[in-house]
C-alpha positions in Angstrom: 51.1 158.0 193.5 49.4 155.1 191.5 48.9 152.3 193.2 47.4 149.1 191.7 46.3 146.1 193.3 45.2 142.3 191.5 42.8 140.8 193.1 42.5 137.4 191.9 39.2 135.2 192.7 40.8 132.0 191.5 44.7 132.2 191.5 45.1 129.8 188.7 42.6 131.1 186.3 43.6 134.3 184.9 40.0 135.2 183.2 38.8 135.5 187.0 41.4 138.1 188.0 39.8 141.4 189.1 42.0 144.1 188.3 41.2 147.9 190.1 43.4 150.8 189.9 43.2 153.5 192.5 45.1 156.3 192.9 46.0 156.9 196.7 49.0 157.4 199.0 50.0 154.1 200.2 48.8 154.3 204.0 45.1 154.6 202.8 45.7 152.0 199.6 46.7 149.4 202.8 43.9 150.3 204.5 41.0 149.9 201.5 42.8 146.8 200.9 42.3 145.2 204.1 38.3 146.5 204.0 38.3 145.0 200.3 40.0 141.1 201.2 38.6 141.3 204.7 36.2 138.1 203.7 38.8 136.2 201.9 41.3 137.0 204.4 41.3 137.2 208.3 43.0 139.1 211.0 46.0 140.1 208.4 47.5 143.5 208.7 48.3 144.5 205.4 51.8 146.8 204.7 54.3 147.1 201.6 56.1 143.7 201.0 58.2 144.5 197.9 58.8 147.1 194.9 59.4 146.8 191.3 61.3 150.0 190.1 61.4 150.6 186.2 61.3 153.2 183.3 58.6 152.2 180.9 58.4 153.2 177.3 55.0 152.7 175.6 54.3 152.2 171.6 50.5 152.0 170.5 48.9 150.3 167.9 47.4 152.7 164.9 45.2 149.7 163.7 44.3 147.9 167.1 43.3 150.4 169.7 43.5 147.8 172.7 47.2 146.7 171.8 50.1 148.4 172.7 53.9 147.0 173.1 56.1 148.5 176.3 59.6 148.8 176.5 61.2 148.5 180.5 64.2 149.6 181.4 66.7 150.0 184.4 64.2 147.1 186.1 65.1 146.9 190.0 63.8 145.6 192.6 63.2 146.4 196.5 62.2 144.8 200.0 60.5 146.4 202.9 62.1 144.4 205.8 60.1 144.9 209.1 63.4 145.0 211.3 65.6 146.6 208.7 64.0 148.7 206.7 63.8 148.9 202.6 66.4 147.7 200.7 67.4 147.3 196.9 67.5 143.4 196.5 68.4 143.0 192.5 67.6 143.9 189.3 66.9 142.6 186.0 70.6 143.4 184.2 68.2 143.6 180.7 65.7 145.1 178.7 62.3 143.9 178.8 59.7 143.8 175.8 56.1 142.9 176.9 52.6 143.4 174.5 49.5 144.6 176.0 46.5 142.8 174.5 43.2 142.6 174.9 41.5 139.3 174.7 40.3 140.5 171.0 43.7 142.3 170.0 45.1 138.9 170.8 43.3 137.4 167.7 44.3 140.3 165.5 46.6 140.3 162.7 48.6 143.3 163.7 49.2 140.8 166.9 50.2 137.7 165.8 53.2 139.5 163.6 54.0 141.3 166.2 55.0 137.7 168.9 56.2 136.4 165.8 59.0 138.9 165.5 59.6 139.0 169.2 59.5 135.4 170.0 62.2 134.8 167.1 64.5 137.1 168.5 64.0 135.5 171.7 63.1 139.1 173.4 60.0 138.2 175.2 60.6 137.5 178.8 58.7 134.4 180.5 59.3 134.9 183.9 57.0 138.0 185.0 58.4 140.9 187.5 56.0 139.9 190.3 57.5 136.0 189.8 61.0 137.7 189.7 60.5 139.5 192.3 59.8 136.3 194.3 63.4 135.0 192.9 65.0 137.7 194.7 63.1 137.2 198.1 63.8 133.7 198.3 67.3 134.1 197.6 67.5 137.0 200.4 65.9 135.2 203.3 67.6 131.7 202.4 70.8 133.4 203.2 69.9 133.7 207.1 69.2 130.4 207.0 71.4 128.1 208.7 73.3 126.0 206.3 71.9 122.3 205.9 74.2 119.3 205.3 73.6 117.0 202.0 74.0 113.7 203.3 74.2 112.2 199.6 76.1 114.6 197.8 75.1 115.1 194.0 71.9 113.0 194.2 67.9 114.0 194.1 65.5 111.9 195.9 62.6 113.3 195.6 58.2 111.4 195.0 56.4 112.7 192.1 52.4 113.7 192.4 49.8 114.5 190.3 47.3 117.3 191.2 43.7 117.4 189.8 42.0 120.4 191.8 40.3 123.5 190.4 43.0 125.5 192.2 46.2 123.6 192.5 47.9 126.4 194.4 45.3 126.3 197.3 46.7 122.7 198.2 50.0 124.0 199.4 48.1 125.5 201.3 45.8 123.1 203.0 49.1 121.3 203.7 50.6 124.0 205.7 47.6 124.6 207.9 47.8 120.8 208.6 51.1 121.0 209.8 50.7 124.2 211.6 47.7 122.6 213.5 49.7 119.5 214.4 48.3 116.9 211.8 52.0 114.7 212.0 53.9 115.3 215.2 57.0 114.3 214.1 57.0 117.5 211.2 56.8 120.7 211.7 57.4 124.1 209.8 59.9 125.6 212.1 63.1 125.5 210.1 61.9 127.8 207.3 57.9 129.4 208.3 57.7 131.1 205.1 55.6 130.3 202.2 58.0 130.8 198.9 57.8 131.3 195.5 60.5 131.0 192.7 60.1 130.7 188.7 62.6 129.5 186.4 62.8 128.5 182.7 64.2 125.1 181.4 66.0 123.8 178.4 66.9 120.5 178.2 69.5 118.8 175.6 69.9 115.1 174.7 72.3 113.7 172.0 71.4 113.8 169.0 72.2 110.1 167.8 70.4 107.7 170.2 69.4 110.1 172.7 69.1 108.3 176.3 67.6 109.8 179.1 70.9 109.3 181.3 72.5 111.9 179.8 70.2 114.7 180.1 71.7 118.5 180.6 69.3 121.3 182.0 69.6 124.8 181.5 68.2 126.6 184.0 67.1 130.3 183.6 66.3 133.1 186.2 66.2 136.2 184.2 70.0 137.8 184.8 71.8 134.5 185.6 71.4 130.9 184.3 73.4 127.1 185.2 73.6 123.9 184.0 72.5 121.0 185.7 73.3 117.1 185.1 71.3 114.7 185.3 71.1 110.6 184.8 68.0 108.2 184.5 65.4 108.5 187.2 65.4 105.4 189.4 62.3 104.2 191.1 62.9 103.0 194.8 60.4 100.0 196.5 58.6 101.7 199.6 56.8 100.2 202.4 53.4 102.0 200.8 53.9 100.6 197.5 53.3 104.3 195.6 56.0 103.6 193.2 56.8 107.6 192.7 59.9 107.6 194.7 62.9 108.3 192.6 66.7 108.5 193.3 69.4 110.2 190.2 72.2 112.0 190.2 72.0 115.0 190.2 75.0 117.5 189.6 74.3 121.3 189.8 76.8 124.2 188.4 77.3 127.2 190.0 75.2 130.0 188.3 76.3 131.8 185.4 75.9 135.7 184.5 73.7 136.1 181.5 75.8 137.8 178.9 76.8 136.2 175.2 80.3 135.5 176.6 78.9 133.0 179.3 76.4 131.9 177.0 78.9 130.5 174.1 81.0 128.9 176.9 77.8 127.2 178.0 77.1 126.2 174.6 80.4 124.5 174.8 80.5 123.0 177.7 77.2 121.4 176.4 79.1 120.4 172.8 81.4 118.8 175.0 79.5 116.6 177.0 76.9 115.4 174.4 78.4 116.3 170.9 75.6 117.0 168.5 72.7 117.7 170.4 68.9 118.6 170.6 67.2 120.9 172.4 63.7 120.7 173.8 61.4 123.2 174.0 61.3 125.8 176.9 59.3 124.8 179.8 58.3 127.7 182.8 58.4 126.2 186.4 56.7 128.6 188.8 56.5 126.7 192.4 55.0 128.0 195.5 57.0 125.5 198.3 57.1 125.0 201.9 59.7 123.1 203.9 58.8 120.8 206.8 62.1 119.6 209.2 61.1 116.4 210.5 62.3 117.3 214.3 63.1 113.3 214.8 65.7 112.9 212.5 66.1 117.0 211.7 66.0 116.4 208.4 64.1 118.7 205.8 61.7 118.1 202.8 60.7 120.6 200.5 57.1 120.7 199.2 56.5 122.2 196.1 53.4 122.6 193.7 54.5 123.5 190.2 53.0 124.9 187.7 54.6 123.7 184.1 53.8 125.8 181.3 55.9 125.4 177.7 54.0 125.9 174.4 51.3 122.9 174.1 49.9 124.0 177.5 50.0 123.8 181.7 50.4 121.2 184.0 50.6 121.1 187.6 52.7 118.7 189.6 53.5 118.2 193.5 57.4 117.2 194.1 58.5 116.2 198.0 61.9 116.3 198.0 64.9 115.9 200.8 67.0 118.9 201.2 69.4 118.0 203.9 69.7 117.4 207.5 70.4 120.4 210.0 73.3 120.1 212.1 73.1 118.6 215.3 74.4 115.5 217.1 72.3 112.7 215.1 74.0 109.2 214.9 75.7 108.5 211.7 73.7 105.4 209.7 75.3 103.1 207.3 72.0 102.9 205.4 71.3 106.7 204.8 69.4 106.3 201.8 67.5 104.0 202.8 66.1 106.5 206.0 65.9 109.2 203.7 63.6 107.1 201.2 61.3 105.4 204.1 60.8 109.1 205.4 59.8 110.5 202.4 57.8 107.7 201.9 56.1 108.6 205.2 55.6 111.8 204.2 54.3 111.7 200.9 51.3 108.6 202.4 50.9 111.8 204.9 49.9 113.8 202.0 48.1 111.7 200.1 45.6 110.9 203.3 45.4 114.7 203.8 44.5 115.8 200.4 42.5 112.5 199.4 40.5 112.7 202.4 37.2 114.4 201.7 38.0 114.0 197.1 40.2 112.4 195.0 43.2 115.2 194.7 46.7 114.0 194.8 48.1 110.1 192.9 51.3 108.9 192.6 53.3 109.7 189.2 56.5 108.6 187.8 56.1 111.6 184.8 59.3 113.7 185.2 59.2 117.8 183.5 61.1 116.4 180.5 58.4 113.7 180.1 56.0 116.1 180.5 57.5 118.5 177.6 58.2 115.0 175.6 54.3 114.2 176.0 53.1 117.4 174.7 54.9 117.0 171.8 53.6 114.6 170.1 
């Protein structure tokens, strides 16, 4: 058995990953990775987590030796459950096309034809295995999870941040220690422990003819399956801390879609329908690692999420806090909802900002949403 384990130095910096390949059963690979993270990681008892299944076809280069192109098919993927065991979790449903490169190859000829061909067929796939297979585990545990009540139906509130840290992902992180050690009594990770992961791809369309940004239509991407989500002009709500990066829209999401060219022509459509002649940005990859704090006074919960935009001019990374819903219980019914939902969030967004601003500037309010983002790069 081939085992093969990426350890990264700096998570958001792929020149700094340090790749090693050793061949071992998979009891002694779990061991010589505990000895080998045992500085950068303490009192963690390493064991299988998850499995990517596939059958790989390989196709080299005659002219560039450190180039090759790999074909995957009949992608699936498992979970090793502590109570119950492995279990097959999803699969792919496609074919995927990746090129090998080294950091020279890249600059070759031989491989600049070579995306050219695949990314105008559209067969290059964004969202990795590893980040698929984190799709898949999300979806899987949030299932168990008891069901939350929206208490404004087909609306986002959410506050917007700005990160500026040499390893964005790493804040998430100090955040959840904070909580975990009791830094605000009033929130705590109990609700959902786990640390999550999900990527997805975005597209979004605007008329054509006087595009307004209250008529905006994502299309959301997650390998095998795909939605549409509606959305209207972000409104920024007044908060006791004057941030100005609270917003409220509507927000209307569709259930999700197999990917097939059946579903994708009626998507199309519905889109046609809705907009008549359109336009359609470029693609943008979210990839968000997320926690969710319940605050236990009002048992509502936030989700906070780091994400990591990348589309073709280049990455950003931006914090969202966003409500989720309220668990069910016996809370008393308010008249002014929103406006509890906005002065918590509010709360909990200062909360962050004194944690992470503390010792270095790190976190600032933003009203840039992922379109704006896309729209900036472009020009």
């Amino acid at each position: 058995m081939i085992t093969f384990a990426n350890l990264r130095k700096g998570a958001s910096d792929p020149d700094r990953k340090e790749k090693i390949r050793k061949t071992m059963k998979i009891d002694d690979f779990c061991s010589w990775s505990e000895k080998k993270l045992e500085k950068r990681i303490s009192k963690v008892k390493l064991r299988p987590h998850a499995v990517c299944q596939y059958y790989r076809q390989h196709y080299i280069s005659d002219k560039e030796k450190d180039l090759r192109l790999t074909i995957d098919k009949n992608v699936r993927y498992g979970y090793f459950d502590p109570i119950n065991g492995f279990s097959w979790i999803g699969n792919d449903g496609s074919v995927r096309i990746e090129i090998k490169a080294s950091k020279e190859s890249m600059n070759s000829e031989t491989y600049q034809e070579l995306l050219k061909i695949l990314q105008s067929k559209n067969y290059l796939n964004v969202i990795s295995k590893k980040n698929q297979i984190y799709n898949f585990l999300k979806d899987l545990r949030f299932k168990y999870v008891n069901k939350l009540i929206n208490e404004l139906p087909e609306y986002e509130i959410e506050s917007k941040i700005s990160i500026s840290d040499n390893d964005p992902w790493m804040v998430l992180f100090k955040i959840k220690d904070a909580l975990d050690n009791g830094f605000d009594k009033n929130l705590d990770l109990s609700y959902y422990p786990h640390v999550e992961c999900t990527s997805r791809v975005y597209y979004y369309f605007q008329k054509l003819v006087d595009p307004q940004i209250d008529e905006v239509i994502k299309l959301s991407f997650k390998i095998n399956k795909f939605r549409l989500i509606y959305k209207d002009e972000a409104k920024f709500i007044k908060d006791s801390y004057h941030l100005g990066c609270i917003i409220k829209r509507k927000e209307i999401k569709n259930p999700w879609f197999n990917f097939n060219v059946s579903n994708s022509k009626k998507v199309l459509k519905i889109i046609e329908n809705k907009l008549g002649s359109f336009t359609r940005s470029d693609y943008l990859q979210r990839n968000r690692l997320a926690i969710w704090p319940l605050n236990n006074v009002s048992g509502r919960l936030y989700r906070i999420g780091i994400d990591k935009c990348t589309s073709n001019s280049g990455v950003d990374y931006q914090m969202e806090i966003e409500y989720e819903g309220r668990i069910k219980g016996e809370w008393k019914i308010s008249k002014n909802t929103e406006k509890e939902i906005s002065s918590e969030l509010a709360h909990l967004t200062n909360t962050v900002f004194n944690l992470l601003n503390k010792d270095k500037p790190t976190a600032a309010p933003t009203q840039e949403t992922k379109l704006d983002i896309l729209n900036y790069r472009k020009r």
